[in-house]
LUMDOVO-673746 format. One record per residue (C-alpha): residue in three letters; residue number from 1; x, y, z negated. Coordinates in Angstrom, 3 decimals, decimal comma. Example, Ala and Ser with C-alpha at 12.3 -4.5 7.8 and 13.67 -1.06 7.14 Angstrom:
2
{node "Ala"; 1; {12,300; -4,500; -7,800}},
{node "Ser"; 2; {13,670; -1,060; -7,140}},
***
This chain:
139
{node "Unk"; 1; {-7,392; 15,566; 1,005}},
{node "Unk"; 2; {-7,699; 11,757; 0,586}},
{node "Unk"; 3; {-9,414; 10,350; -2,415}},
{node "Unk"; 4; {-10,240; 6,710; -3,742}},
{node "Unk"; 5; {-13,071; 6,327; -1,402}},
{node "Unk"; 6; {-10,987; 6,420; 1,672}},
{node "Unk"; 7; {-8,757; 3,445; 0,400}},
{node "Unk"; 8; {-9,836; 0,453; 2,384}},
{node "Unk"; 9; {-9,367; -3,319; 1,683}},
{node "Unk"; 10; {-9,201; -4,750; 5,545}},
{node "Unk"; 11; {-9,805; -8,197; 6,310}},
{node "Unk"; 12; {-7,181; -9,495; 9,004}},
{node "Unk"; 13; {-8,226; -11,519; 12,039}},
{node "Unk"; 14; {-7,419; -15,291; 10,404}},
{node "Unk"; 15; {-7,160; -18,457; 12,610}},
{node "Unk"; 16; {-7,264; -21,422; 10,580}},
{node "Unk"; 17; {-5,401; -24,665; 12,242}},
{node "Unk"; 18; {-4,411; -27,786; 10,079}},
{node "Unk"; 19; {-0,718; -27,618; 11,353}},
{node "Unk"; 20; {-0,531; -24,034; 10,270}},
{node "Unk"; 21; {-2,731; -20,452; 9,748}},
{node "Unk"; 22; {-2,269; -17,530; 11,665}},
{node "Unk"; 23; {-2,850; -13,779; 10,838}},
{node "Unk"; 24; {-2,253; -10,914; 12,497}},
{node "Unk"; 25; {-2,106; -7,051; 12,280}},
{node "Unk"; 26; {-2,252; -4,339; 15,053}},
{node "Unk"; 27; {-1,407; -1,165; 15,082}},
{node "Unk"; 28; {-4,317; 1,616; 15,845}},
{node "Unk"; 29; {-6,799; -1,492; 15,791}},
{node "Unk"; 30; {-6,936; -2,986; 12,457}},
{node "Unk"; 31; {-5,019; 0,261; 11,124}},
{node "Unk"; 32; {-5,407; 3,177; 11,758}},
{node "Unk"; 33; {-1,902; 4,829; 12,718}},
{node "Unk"; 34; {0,909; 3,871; 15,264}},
{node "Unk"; 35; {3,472; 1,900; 12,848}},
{node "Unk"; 36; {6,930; 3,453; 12,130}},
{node "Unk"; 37; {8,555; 1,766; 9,423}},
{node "Unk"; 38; {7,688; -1,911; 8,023}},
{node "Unk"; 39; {9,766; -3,164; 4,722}},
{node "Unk"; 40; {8,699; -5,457; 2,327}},
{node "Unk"; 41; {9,284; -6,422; -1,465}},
{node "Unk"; 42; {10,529; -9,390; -3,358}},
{node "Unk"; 43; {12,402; -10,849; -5,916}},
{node "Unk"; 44; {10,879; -8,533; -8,370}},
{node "Unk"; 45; {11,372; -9,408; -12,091}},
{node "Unk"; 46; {8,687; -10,295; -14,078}},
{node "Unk"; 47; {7,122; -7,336; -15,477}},
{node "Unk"; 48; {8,399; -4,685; -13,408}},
{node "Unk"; 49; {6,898; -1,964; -11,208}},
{node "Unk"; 50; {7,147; -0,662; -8,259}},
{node "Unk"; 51; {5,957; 2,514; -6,459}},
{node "Unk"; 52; {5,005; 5,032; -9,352}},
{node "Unk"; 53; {5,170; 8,049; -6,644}},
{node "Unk"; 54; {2,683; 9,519; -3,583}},
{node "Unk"; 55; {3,525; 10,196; -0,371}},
{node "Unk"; 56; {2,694; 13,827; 1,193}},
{node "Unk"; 57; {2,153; 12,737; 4,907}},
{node "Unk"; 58; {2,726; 8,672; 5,363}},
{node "Unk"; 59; {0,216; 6,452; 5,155}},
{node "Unk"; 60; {0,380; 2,962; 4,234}},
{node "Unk"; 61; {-0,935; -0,662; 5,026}},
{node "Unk"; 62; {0,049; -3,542; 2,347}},
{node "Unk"; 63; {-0,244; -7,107; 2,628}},
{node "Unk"; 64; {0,747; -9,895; 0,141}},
{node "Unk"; 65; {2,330; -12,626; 2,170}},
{node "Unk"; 66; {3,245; -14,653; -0,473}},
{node "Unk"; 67; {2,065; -14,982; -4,361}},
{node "Unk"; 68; {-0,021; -11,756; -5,810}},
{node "Unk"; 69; {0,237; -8,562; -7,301}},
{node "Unk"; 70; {-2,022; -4,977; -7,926}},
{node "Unk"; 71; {-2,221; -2,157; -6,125}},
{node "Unk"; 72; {-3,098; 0,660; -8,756}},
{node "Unk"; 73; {-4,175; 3,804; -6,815}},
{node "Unk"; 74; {-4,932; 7,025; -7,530}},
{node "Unk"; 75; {-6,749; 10,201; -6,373}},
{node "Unk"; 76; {-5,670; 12,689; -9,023}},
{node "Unk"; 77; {-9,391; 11,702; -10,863}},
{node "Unk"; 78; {-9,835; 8,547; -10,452}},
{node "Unk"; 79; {-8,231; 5,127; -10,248}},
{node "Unk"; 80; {-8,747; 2,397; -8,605}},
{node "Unk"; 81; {-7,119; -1,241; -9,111}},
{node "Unk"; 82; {-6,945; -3,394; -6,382}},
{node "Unk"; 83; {-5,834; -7,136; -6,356}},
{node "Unk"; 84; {-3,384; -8,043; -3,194}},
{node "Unk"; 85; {-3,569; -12,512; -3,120}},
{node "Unk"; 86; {-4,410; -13,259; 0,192}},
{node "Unk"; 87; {-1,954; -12,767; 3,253}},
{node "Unk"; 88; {-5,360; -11,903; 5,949}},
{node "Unk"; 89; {-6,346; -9,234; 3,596}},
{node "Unk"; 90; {-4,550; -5,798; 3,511}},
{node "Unk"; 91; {-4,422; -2,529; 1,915}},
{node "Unk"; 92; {-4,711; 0,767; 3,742}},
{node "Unk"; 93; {-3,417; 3,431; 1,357}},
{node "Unk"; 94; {-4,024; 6,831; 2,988}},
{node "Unk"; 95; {-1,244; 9,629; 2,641}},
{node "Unk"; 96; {-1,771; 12,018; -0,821}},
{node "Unk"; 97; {-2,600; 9,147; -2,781}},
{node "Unk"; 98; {-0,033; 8,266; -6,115}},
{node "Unk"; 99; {0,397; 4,435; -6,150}},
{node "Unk"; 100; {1,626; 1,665; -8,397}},
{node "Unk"; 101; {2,394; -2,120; -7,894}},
{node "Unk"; 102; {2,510; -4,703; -11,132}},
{node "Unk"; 103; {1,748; -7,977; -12,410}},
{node "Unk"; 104; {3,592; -9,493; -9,357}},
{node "Unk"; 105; {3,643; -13,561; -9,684}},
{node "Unk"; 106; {6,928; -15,602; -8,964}},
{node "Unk"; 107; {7,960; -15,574; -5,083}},
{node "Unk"; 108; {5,853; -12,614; -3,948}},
{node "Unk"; 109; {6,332; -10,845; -0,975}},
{node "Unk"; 110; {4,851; -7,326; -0,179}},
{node "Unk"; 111; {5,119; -5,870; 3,284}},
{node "Unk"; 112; {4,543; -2,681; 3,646}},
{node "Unk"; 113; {3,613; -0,795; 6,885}},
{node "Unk"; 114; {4,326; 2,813; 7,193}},
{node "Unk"; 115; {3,190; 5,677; 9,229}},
{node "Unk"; 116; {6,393; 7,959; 9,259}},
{node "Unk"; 117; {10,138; 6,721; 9,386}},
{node "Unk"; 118; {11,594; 6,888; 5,999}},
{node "Unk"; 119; {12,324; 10,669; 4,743}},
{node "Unk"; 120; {12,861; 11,179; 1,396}},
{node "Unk"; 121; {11,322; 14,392; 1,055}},
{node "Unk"; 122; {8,004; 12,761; 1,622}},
{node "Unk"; 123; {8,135; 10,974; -1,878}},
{node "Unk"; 124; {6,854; 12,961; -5,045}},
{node "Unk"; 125; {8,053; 10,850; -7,784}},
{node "Unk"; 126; {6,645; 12,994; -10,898}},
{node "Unk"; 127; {3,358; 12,154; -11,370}},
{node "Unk"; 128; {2,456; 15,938; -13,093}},
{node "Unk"; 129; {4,135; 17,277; -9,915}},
{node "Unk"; 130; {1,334; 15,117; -7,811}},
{node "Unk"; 131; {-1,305; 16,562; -10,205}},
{node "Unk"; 132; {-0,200; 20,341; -8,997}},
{node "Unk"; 133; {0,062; 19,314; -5,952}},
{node "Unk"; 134; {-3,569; 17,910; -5,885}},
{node "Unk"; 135; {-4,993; 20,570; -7,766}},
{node "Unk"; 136; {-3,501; 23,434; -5,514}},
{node "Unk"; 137; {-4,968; 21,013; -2,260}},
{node "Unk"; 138; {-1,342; 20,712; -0,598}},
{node "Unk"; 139; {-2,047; 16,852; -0,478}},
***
């Protein structure tokens, strides 16, 4: 069962170069899962949310391209807020994990790596349901 603790902030290999930067992710290196599903988020209106559910077996890596916005996760117990504003820093959300994004500023862009293709049956979108399914230590 994953809690808070195992929620990493990773720093991304970052080459600086005045015509440009350069950042980079790898698969099974800097996280740690074989990627099977990359998407990404924009254009959301100001004050909206996004995510409000936890996944039962994918796991996820997130990474603010562009502009800023928090990562609110949580273990069932605790909570844990983290702030996504550089594009060589990600997020490594671990499956069983409920998770919320706000507060995102004009022109952000999330992308989001996943370990599983998309299935919806993998989402738990009540957040009581999550509790059970916490409690009961089926995620």
């Amino acid at each position: 069962m994953s809690s808070i603790q195992d929620v990493k902030l990773i720093e991304l290999p970052r080459f600086n170069d005045p015509r440009g930067n350069l950042s980079f992710v790898e698969q099974n290196n800097h996280i740690p899962f074989e990627i099977k599903r990359t998407y990404w988020i924009y254009d959301v209106p100001g004050g909206e949310e996004r995510g409000g559910h936890v996944f039962k077996q994918n796991q996820e890596f997130i990474v603010a391209l562009s502009g800023a916005f928090d990562v609110i996760v949580d273990d069932g117990k605790q909570k844990k807020k983290f702030t996504l504003n550089r594009s060589y820093y990600g997020l490594y959300v671990p499956a069983g994990l409920w998770r919320e994004m706000e507060n995102f500023s004009t022109n952000s862009l999330a992308l989001e790596l996943g370990s599983r293709h998309y299935d919806v049956s993998d989402y738990v979108r009540d957040y009581d349901e999550f509790l059970k399914l916490k409690r009961d230590g089926e995620i």
